[in-house]
C-alpha positions as CSV (number, residue, x, y, z in Angstrom):
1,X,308.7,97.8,100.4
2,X,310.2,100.1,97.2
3,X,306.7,100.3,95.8
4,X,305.5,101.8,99.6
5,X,308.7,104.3,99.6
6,X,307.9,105.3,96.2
7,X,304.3,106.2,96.9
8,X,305.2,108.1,100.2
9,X,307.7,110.0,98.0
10,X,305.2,110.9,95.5
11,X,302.9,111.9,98.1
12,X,305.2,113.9,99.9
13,X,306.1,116.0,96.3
14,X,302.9,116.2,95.5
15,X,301.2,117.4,98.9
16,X,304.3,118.8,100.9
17,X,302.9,120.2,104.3
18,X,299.6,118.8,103.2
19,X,300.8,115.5,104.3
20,X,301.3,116.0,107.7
21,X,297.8,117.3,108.1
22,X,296.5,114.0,106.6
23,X,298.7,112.0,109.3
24,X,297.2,114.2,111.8
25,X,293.8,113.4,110.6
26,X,294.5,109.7,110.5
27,X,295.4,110.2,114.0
28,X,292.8,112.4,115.1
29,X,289.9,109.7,113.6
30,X,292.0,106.3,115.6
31,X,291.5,108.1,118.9
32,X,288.1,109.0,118.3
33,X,287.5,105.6,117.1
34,X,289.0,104.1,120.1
35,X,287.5,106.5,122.6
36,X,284.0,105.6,120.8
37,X,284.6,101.9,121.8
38,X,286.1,102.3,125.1
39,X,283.1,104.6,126.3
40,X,280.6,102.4,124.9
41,X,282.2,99.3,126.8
42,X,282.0,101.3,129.9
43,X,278.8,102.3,129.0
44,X,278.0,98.7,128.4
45,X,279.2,97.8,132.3
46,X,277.1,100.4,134.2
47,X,274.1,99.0,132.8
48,X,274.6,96.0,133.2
49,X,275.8,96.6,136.8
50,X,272.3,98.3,137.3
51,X,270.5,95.4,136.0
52,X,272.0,93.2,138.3
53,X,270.9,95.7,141.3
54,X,267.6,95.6,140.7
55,X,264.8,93.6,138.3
56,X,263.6,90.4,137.3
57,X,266.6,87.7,137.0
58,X,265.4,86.7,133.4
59,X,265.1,90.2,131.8
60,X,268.5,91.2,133.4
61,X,269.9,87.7,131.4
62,X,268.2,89.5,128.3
63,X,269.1,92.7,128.9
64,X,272.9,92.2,129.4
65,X,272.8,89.7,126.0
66,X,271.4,93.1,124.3
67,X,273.8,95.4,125.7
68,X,276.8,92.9,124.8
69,X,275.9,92.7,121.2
70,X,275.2,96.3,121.1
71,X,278.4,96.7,122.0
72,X,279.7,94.6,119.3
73,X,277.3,95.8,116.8
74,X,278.7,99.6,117.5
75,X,282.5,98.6,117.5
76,X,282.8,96.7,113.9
77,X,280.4,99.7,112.5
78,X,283.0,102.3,114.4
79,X,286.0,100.2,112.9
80,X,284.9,100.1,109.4
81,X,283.9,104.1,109.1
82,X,287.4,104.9,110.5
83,X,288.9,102.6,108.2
84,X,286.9,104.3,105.1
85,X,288.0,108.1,106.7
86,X,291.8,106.7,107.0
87,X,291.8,105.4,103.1
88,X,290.1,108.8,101.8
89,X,292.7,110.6,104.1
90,X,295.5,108.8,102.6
91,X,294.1,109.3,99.1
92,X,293.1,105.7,98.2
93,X,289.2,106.8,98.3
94,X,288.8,106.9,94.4
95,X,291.2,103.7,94.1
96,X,289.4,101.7,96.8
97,X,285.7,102.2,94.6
98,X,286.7,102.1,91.6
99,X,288.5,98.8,92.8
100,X,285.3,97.6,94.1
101,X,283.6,98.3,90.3
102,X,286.1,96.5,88.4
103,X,286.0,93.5,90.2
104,X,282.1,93.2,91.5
105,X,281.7,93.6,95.2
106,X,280.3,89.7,95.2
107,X,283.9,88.8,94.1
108,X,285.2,90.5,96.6
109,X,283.1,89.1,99.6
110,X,283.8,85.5,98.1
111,X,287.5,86.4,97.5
112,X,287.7,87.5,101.6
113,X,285.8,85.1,102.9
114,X,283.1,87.1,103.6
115,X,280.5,84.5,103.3
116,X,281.4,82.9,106.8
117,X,281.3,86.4,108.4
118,X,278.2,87.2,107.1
119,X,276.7,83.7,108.6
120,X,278.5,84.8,111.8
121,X,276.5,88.5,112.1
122,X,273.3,87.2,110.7
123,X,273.0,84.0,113.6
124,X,274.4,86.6,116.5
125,X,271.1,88.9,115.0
126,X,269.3,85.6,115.5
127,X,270.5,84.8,119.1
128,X,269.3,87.7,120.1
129,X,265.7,88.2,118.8
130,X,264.8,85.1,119.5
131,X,266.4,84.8,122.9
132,X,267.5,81.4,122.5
133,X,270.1,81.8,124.9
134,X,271.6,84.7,127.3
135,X,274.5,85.7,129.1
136,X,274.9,83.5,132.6
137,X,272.8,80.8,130.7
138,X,275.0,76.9,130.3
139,X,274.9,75.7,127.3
140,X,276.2,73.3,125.2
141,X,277.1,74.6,121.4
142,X,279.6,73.9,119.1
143,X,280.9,70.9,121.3
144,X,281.7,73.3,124.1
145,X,279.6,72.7,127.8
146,X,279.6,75.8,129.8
147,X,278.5,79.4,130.7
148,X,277.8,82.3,128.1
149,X,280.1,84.9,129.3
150,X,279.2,87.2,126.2
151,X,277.3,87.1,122.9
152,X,279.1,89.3,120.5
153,X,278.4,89.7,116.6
154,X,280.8,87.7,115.4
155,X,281.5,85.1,118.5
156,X,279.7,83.9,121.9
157,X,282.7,83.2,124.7
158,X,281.5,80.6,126.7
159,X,283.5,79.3,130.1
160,X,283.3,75.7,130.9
161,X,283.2,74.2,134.2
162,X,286.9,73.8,134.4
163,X,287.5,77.1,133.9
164,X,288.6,76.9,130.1
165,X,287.2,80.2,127.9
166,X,286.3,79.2,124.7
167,X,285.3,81.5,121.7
168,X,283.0,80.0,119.2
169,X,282.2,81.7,115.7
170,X,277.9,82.2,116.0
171,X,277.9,80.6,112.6
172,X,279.3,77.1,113.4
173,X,276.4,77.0,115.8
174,X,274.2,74.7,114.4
175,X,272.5,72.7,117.1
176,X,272.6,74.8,121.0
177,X,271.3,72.7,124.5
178,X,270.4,75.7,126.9
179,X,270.2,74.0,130.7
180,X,269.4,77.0,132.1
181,X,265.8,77.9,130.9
182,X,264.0,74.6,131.7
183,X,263.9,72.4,135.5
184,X,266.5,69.6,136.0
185,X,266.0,66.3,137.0
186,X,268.2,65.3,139.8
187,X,268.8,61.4,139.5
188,X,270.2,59.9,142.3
189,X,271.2,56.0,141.6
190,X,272.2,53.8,144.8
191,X,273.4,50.1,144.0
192,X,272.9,47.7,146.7
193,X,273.1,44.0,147.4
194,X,271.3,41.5,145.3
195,X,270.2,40.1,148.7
196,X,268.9,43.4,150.3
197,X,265.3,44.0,150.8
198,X,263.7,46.6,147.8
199,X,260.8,47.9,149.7
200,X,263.0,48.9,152.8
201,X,265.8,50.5,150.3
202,X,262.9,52.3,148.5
203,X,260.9,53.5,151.5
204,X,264.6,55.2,153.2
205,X,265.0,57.0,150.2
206,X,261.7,58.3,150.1
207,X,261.9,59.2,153.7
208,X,265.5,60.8,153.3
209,X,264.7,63.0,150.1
210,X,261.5,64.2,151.7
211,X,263.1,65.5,154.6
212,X,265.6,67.2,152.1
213,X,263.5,68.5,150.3
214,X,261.6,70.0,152.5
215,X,264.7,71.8,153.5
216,X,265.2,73.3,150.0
217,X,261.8,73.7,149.2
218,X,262.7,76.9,147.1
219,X,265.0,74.7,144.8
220,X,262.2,71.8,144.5
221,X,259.7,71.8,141.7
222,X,258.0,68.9,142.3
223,X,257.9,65.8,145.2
224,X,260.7,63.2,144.9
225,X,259.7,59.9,143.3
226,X,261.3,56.7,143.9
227,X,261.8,54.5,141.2
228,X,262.8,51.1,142.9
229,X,264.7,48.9,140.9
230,X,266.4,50.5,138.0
231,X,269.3,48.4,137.0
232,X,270.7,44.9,137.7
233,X,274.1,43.3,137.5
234,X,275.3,40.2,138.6
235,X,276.6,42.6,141.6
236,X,274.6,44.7,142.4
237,X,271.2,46.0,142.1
238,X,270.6,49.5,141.6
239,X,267.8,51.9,143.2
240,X,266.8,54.9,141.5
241,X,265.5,58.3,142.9
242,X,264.5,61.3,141.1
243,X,263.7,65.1,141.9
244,X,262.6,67.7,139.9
245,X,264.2,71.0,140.7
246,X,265.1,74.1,139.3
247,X,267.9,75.2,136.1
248,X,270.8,73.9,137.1
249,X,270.6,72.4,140.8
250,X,270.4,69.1,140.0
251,X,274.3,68.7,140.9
252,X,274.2,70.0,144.1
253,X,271.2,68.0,145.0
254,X,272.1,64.7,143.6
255,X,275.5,65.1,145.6
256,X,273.6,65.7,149.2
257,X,270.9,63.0,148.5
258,X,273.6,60.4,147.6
259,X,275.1,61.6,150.9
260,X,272.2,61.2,152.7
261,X,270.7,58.0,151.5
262,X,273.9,56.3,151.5
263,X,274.4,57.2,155.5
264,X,271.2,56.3,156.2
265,X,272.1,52.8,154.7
266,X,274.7,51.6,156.8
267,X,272.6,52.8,159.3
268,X,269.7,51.1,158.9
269,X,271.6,47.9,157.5
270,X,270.7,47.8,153.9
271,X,273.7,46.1,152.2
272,X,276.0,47.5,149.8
273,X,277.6,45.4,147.3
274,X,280.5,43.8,148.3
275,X,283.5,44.9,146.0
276,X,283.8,43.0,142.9
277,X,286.4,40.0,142.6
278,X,285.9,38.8,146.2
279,X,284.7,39.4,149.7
280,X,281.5,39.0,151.5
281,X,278.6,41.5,151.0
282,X,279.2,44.6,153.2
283,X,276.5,44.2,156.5
């Protein structure tokens, strides 16, 4: 704190007046800094409030990954030229190179840390030439399931399911699962009793995923296929049903058909497998 007083003093004799122009200057170049970033954000949001208006779903996912790391790309670079403006303004210009000289600028980037960030920038460049994922795309990376909510230079924000934001560094990404760029498989699995008849489980699900499917034919890929007997226990036996369908509506899908096929059931009177520890097989 005496060294900092000291050099203000010595600033102030030496410059006088001069002194406050450089404070203004530091002041003028932090606003213009900020307003840089702040307009490019907004700029950032119209666009991608346009491409949600109008175009193909895919390229709008592609365009708004572009525009977000844009906008990172632009902030750090807007950051780090007022940062070398505020040092030159306060005089530390010469002292900041000639620090740089003495002790080798690879020193300094191992000495910072710099390594990591430089692993960061390089894999957010990655991300986004070779589109392996986009904003609104689930994913699973860096042991975090959920949607991209931004891919910046340095970080990609995901939000999982439960609503939990999570900010992963783009260079501790080493393996990513992308759900939304390939069909699902919906997989329903209905245990019933040892005793009940297969071919008349088997032949109500077929009938009862056909008729829903033919209500969401826009979300079907291809026609359900019923797998019979998937699983045994000493129980239970369980049936297996599966639907191709499009990124990410496998969940909804599974939930209805479980609905339905269990309804239709106990209506038909397929038995369901009496509770375990006791009790009679449900009719």
């Amino acid at each position: 704190m005496v060294l900092f007083i000291d050099a203000v003093d010595e600033l102030l004799s030496e410059k006088g007046l001069g002194f406050v122009t450089n404070i203004i200057n530091i002041a003028f170049i932090a606003l213009v800094a900020i307003l840089i970033t702040k307009g490019v954000r907004r700029l950032m949001q119209r666009l991608q409030n346009s491409h949600r208006i109008t175009g193909d779903p895919v390229k709008q996912k592609r365009a708004e990954t572009a525009e977000t790391l844009m906008a990172s790309i632009i902030k750090y670079v807007t950051y780090f030229i007022a940062a070398a403006l505020i040092a030159s303004e306060l005089g530390f210009g010469a002292s900041v190179r000639s620090l740089l000289a003495a002790a080798g600028i690879g020193g300094i980037v191992i000495g910072i840390g710099a390594q990591s960030l430089i692993s960061d920038i390089v894999n957010g460049f990655f991300f986004l030439f070779e589109d392996q994922f986009s904003v609104g795309d689930m994913i699973d990376a860096g042991g975090v399931t959920g949607t991209v909510e931004s891919i910046g230079l340095r970080t990609t924000t995901v939000r999982a399911f439960t609503g939990e934001v999570s900010v992963i560094p783009n260079g501790s990404i080493r393996t990513l699962t992308n759900y939304s760029r390939t069909n699902s498989l919906a997989i329903v699995d209905i245990p019933v009793a040892l005793s009940a008849d297969a071919d008349a489980a088997m032949k109500l699900m077929r009938q009862e995923a056909e008729r829903y499917c033919a209500e969401i034919a826009d979300k079907v890929c291809q026609s359900p296929e019923v797998y019979g007997v998937n699983d045994v226990s000493p129980f239970a036996k369980t049936m297996r049903l599966v639907v191709s369908v499009k990124p990410l509506e496998h969940w909804a899908v599974q939930r209805e058909l479980r609905k339905r096929i269990l309804e239709r059931f106990v209506r038909e009177g397929i038995k369901l497998p009496a509770a375990q520890g006791g009790g009679t097989e449900r009719k």
